[in-house]
N, C-alpha and C positions, 0 to 999 in steps of 0.2 A: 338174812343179813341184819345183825343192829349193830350201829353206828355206838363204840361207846363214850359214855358219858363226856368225858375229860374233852374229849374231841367236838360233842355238840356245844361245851362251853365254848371253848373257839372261835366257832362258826358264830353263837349268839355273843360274842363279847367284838366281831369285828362288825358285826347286822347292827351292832348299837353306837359303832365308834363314830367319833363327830372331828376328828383329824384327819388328812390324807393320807391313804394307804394304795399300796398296789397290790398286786396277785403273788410277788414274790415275800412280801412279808405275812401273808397267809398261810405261803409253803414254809415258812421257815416254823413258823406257830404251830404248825399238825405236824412236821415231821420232829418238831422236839417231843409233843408230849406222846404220838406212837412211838417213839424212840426207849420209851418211858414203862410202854402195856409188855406184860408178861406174855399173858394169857394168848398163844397161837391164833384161835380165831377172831378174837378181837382185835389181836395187829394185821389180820386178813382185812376185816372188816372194815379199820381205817385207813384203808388204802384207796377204797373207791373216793371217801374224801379227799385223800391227797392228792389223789393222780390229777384230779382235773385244774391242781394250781402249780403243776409238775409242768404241763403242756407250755410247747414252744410255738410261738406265735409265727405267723407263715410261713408255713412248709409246704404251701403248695406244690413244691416240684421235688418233693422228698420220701421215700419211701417210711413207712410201709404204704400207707394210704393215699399218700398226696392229696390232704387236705388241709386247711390252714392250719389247726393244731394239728402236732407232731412232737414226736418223743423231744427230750432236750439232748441227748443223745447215745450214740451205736457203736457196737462193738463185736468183736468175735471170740465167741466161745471158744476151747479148747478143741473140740472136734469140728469146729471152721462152719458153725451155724453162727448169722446175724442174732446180736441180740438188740434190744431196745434197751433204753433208760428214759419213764417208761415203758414199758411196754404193752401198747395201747391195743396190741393182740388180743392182749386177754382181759378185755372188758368188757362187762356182761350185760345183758338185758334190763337185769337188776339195778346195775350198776345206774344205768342209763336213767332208769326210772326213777332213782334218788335225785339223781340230778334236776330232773323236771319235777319235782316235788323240791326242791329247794329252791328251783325259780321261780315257783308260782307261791312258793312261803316267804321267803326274806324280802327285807324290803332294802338293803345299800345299794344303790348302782351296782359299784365296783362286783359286787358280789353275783348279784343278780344276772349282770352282763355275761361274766364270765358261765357260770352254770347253762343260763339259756344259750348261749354263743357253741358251748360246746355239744350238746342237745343237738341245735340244730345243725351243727358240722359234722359230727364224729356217726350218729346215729345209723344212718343209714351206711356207713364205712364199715362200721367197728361191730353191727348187731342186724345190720341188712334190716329195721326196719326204716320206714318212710318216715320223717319227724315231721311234726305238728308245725307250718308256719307261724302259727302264734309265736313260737320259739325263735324264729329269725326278727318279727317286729317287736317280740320283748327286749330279744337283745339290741335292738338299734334303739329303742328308747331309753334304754339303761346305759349306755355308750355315750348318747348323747347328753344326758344326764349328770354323769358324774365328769363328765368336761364341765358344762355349763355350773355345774356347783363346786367344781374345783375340789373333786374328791381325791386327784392323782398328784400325787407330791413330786412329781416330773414330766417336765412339757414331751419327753419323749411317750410317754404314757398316752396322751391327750390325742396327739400327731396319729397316734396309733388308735386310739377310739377314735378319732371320727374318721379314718382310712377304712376302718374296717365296719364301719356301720353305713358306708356309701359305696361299697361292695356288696352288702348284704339286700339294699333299697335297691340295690339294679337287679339283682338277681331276682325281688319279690315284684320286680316291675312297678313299683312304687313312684310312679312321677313326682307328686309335690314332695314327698320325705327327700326324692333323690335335690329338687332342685334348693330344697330347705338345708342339706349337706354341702351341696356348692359354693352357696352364699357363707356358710360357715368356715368353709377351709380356705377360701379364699380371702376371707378376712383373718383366718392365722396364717396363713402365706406372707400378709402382710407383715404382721408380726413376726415371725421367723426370719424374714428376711433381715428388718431391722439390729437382728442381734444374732444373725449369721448363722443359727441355730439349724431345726430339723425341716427347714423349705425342702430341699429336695424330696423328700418322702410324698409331699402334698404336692409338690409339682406333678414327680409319677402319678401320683393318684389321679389326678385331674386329667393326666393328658395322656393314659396308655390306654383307656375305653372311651367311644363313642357315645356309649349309651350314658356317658355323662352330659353331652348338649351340651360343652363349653362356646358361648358365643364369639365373635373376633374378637370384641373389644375384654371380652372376659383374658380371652388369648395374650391382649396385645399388655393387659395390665401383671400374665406373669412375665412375660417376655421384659417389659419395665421391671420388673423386681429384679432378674436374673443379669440386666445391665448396669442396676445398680453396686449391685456383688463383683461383677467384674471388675467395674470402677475400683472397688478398693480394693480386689485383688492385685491390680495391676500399679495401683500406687506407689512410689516410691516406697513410703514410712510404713507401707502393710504388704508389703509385695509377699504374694504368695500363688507363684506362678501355678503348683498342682494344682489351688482351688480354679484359678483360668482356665486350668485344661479342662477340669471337670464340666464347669459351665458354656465352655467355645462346645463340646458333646452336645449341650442344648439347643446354642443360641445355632450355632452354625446349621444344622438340620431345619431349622425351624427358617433361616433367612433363606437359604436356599432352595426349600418349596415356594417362599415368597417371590422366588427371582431377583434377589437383593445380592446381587456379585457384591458390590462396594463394602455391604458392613461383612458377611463372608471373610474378605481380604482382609478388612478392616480389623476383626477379632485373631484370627488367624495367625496373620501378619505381627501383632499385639505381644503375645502369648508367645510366638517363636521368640520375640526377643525377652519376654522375661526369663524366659530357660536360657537363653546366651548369658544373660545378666549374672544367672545365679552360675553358670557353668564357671566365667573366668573369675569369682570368686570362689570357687569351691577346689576341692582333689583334683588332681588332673584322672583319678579312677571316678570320681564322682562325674565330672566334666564329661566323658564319654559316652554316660547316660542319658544326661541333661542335654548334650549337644545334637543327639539322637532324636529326642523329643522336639528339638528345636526342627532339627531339617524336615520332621514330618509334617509339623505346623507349616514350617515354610512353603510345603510344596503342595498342601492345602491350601494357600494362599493363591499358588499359580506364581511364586518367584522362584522361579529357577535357576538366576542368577545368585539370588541368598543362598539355594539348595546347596549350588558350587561352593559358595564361599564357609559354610559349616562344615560342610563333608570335610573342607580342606584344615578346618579348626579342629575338626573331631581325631582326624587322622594323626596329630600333634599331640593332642592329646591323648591318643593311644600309645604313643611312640615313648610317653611323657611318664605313661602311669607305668612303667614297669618298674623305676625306679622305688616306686611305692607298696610293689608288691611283694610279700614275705617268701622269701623257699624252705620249705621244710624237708628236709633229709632224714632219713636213719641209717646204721648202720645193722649189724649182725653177722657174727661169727661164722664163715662155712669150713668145715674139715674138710681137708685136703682128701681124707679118706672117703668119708663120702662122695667129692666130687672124681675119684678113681672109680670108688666101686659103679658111680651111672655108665662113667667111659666105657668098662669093661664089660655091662650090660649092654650097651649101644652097638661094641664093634663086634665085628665077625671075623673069626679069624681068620679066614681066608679071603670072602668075600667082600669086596668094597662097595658093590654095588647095596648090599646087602644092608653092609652099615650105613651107607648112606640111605638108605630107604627109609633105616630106625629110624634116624635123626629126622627126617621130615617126618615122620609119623608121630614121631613122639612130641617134637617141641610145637605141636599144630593142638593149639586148647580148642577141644570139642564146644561148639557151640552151647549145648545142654552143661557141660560144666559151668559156663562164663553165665549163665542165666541161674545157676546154684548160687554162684556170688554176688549179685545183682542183691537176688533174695536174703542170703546171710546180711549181706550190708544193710538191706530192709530193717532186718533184724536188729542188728546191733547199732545202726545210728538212723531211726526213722523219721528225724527229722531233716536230716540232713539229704537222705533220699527224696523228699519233696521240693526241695531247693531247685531251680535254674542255676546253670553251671553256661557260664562263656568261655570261648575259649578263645585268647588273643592270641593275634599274629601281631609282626610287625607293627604295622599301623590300619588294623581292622579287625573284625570280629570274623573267624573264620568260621565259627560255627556256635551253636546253641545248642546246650542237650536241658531236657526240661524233667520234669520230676518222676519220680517209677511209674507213675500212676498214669502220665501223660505220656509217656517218649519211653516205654521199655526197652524198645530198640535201641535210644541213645544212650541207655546208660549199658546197655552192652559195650558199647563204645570204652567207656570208663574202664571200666572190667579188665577191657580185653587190653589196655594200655597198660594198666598198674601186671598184670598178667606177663606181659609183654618185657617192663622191667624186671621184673622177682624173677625171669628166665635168660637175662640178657649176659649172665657170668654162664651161665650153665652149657649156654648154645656156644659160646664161643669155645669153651672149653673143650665141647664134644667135637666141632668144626675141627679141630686145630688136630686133636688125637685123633683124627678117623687118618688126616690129609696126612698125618708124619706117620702112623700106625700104615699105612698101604700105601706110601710114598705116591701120594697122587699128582699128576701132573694137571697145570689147570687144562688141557684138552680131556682127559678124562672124566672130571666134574661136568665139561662142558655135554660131552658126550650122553651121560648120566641123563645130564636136563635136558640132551635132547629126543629121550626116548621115545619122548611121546608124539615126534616129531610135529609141535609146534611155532619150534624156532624157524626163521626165514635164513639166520645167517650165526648158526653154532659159534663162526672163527671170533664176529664179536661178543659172544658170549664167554667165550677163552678167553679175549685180551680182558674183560669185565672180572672175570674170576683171577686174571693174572695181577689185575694192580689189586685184588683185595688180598692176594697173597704176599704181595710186595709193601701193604700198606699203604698203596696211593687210596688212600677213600674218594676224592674227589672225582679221580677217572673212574672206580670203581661205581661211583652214584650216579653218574652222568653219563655212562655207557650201559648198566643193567634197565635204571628204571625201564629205556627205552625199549627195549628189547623184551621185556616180563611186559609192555603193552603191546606190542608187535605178537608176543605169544597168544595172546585171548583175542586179537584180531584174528589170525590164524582159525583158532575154535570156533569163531563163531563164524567165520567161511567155509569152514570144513562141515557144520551143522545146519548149511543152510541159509543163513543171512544174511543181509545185506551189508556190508560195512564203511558205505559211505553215505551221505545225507547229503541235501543241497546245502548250502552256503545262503547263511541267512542277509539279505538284502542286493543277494547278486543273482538274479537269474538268469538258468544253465549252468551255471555254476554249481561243481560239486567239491564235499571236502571229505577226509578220512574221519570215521566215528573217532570218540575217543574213549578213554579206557571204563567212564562212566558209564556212559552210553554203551559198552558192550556186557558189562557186567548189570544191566538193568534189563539184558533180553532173558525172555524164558528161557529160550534154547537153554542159554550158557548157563543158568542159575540151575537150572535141572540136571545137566552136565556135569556141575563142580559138587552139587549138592550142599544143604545148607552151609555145613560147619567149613568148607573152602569157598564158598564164595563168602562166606563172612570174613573169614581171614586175609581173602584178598581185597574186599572192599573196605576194611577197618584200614588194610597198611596203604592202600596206592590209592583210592578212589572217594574218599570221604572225608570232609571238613569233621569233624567227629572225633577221627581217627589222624594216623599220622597222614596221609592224600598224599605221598610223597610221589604219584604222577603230576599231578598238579602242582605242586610245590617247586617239582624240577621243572616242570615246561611253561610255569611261567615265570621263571627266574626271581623265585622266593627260596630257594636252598641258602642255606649261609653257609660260612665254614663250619659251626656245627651242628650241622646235616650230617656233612660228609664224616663221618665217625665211624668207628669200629666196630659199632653195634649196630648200626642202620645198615651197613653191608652186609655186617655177618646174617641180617635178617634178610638181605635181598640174595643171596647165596642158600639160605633155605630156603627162599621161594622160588630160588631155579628147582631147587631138588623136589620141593613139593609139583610144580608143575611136570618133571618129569616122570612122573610116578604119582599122578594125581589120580587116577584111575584107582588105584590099589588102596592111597591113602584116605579117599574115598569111603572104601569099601571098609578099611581098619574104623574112619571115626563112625561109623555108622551102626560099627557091631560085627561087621559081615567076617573080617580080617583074625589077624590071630593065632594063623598054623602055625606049626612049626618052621624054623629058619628053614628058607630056601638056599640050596646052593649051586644052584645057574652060574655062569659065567656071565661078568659084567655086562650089560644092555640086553640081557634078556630079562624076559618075565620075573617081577619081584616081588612077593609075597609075603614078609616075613614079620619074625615074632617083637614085638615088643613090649614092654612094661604096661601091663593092664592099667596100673593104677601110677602115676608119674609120681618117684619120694623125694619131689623140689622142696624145701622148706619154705614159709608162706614171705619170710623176709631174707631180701639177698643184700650186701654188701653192693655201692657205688663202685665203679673202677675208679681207680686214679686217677690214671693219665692214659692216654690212647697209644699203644702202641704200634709199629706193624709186625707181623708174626714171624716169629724165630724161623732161621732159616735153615731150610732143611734140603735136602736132597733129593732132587726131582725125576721122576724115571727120563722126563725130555730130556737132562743133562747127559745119560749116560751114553758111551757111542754107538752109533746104531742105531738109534732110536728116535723114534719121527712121533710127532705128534698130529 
């Protein structure tokens, strides 16, 4: 390896400078002038110089190596390999050895530090040999150095040498260096404090190792620093309630080993009201966050009665911010022709049982698809995919989906919602042509759903199918939900389980599980198999999701609940239940034969659309109607349902 020329000017033009410089105005200087060399091994060879003022300072909990330097950052290759920027993989022996020939040649601090710091970090990582501790006390003298001579043109710089040259003395077991460090940061703590700067960093330092010997009164003078901050956090003319919180993290951990309830409360207590302060200045969407923050503080305090009194602020303010929030709609063209030719795919012409079978098989999105679009969304908006998403109710946060990365499961949730609308014209349409195509009476839908004999009492599941035909939604919502939880009661007695619990706070007391609670047993999840019990616990059982069990039984439905597309979806879910066995077997791959042609409530098998041609955007309905009326085989005489 030779370093060339252009590049060792560099290095000797910054060994000589007499201004303050940091490690990133070094990379800037060698990657213009290799930016510059033709010659292939020569821009090889300047890269052993570069890389080491490329390196990102702690990364201890970071791959590849987890050690203080680390790449600046990572990425994935085309065929789905980790790459580096750096990449500190491929540092060689060689390389290494430059390095310690520059530490032991140059004389800047800045310069010095850095080479020997990385020597002694990277070495035994990156080339499996054992480095030289001379290398770790060069670097803490070089560190300390070029603070005390003011070589760093930024107190973050400084904050950062002597953090990391009082990690490097514990680690060499160095007692006087460590306690000669102590006395050092804790007089720029002082400093820091005064102009609100980088104390925190030196507070950690000080106080997350033992092997630093901090003494009480060492203790007791950051704890003074950190109530001094508060102070003007909490000031009227400086109010800046996030910096309270950050600091109550400190102070409160620390009073509370002490057994100091009073200042606890005191900070606490503080803090919960500067978030009130800035809440009923702020959004009423802002206000919900803020007012949030507030009742945790509070009930860290131990006021319970303030917990009341915010909850009941917050809730106001939930109520408040909807008027503040944007709705975005689109629309898109559907042909008429298209939505005949699925109908005509869908029905059988003989068979009702048949069609209806499609129709639950079809409008049921297979779990692995709804996790394809997860993925594409990754794709096309990946920042958006890391966001936290709330979702309001009324007046509360009914649920939280957090980022792909954190909550995959929740943003199935999303998915299966936006999924759920783009199909909401489609199913109604197929609904409507299967029931006037085979002149269905609701006892025979009823019947359909009750193949699987789940139901306890089919006749309410008639009059539930009866007002969705009639367009009563409201009886239609308030008679199915019931009865689609009664059905997974059912299965999971029929499999063995238990489906009642005690009664929390009454003992001997017992009470009926609820539809949660049965949809979270193995039995039944094994039962419905993933892509049906996802589909049931996205629509009935899930803040996430529509939870329209929970929505109904705790009398949180409004009137528009009760709509034409929330039925037409609880009407699929009779027929998915009644044929959940089969439809089962279709999302899973198993399904597929040819149409079956059984007579209605027997065995049903049949074919549908491998690949579903919904277009990705559907048109809004209008206005809700109830469906055109048609001719019912109960109507005719003779005829008993």
């Amino acid at each position: 390896m030779r370093i060339p020329d252009v590049v060792e000017q560099v290095i000797a033009d910054f060994d000589r400078r007499n201004t303050p410089f940091d490690t990133q105005m070094v990379q800037a200087a060698l990657g213009n002038v290799r930016g510059k060399i033709i010659d292939s091994a020569a821009h090889r060879d300047a890269w052993a110089e570069l890389v080491v003022f490329c390196l990102q300072e702690e990364q201890e909990d970071r791959l590849p190596f987890y050690t203080y330097f680390g790449p600046m950052g990572s990425g994935e290759s085309k065929d789905g390999e980790v790459v580096y920027h750096p990449d500190i993989r491929e540092l060689t022996l060689e390389i290494v050895e430059h390095w310690e020939h520059r530490a032991m040649s140059l004389v800047h601090p800045v310069l010095v530090a850095r080479y020997a710091d990385a020597v002694w970090d990277l070495k035994r990582a990156a080339v499996n040999r054992k480095p030289d501790p001379k290398f770790g006390r060069l670097a803490v003298e070089s560190y300390r150095a070029a603070v005390a001579n003011g070589h760093h043109p930024d107190d973050h710089d400084d904050v950062l040498a002597l953090s990391r040259a009082l990690k490097i003395a514990m680690f060499l077991n160095d007692a006087g260096t460590i306690n000669e460090l102590k006395a050092a940061i804790l007089d720029r703590f002082d400093v820091e404090v005064g102009k609100d700067g980088w104390w925190h960093h030196l507070y950690e330092t000080l106080t997350a190792n033992k092997k630093v010997g901090l003494t009480d009164a060492e203790m007791q003078r950051l704890i003074a620093g950190l109530e001094v901050l508060l102070s003007s956090a909490l000031s009227p003319s400086t109010l800046d309630p996030h910096a309270a919180a950050r600091l109550s993290e400190r102070l409160v951990p620390y009073y509370r080993k002490q057994g100091d309830a009073q200042s606890v409360k005191r900070i606490s207590s503080a803090v919960s009201q500067a978030f009130e302060t800035i809440a009923n200045n702020g959004s009423r969407m802002q206000a919900t966050s803020w007012l949030q923050t507030a009742m945790e503080h509070a009930r860290r305090a131990g006021d319970d009665d303030r917990v009341n009194e915010l909850r009941i602020a917050r809730e106001e303010a939930i109520k408040a911010s909807n008027s503040e929030m944007e709705q975005f709609s689109w629309t898109h063209e559907v042909k008429r022709t298209d939505v005949e030719e699925l109908i005509e795919y869908l029905i059988h012409p003989e068979n009702a049982s048949q069609s209806l079978y499609n129709a639950a098989a079809y409008f049921t999105a297979p779990k692995a698809r709804l996790e394809e679009m997860v993925a594409e969304q990754r794709e096309a908006a990946p920042l958006m995919s890391l966001m936290t998403v709330e979702i309001v109710a009324d007046d509360h946060v009914s649920a939280r989906i957090g980022g792909v990365d954190d909550d995959p499961d929740g943003r199935l949730f999303r998915v299966a919602d936006l999924n759920r609308q783009t199909s909401a014209l489609w199913l109604n349409n197929a609904l409507e042509a299967i029931v006037d195509r085979h002149q269905l009476s609701e006892g025979e839908i009823a019947a359909f759903a009750s193949r699987s004999g789940l139901f306890s009492e089919p006749s309410l599941v008639a009059a539930g199918v009866r007002a969705w035909i009639d367009g009563d939604y409201v009886k239609c919502l308030f008679v199915l939900v019931p009865q689609i939880e009664d059905a997974f009661r059912n299965m999971a007695r029929k499999l063995g389980s238990a489906v009642t619990k005690e009664k929390r706070g009454q003992q001997g007391w017992e009470v009926s599980v609820n539809l949660g609670d049965l949809l979270s047993m193995d039995k039944v999840k094994a039962e419905l198999g993933p892509d049906l019990h996802f589909y049931f616990r996205a629509n009935f059982a899930d803040g996430r999701g529509l939870n329209l069990r929970n929505v109904v039984a705790h009398g949180l439905a409004s009137r528009d609940t009760a709509s034409y597309w929330v039925c037409d979806l609880l009407v699929h879910s009779l027929l998915v239940i009644g044929a959940y066995a089969d439809v089962r077997k279709y999302l899973a791959g198993l399904g597929g034969v040819e149409d079956a042609q059984e007579e209605a409530g027997a065995e049903v098998q049949g074919a549908v659309p491998e690949e579903p041609k919904l277009p990705k955007v559907l048109p809004k309905r209008k206005a809700q109607r109830a469906m055109s009326a048609r001719r019912l085989l109960s109507d005719q005489p003779g005829e008993e349902v």
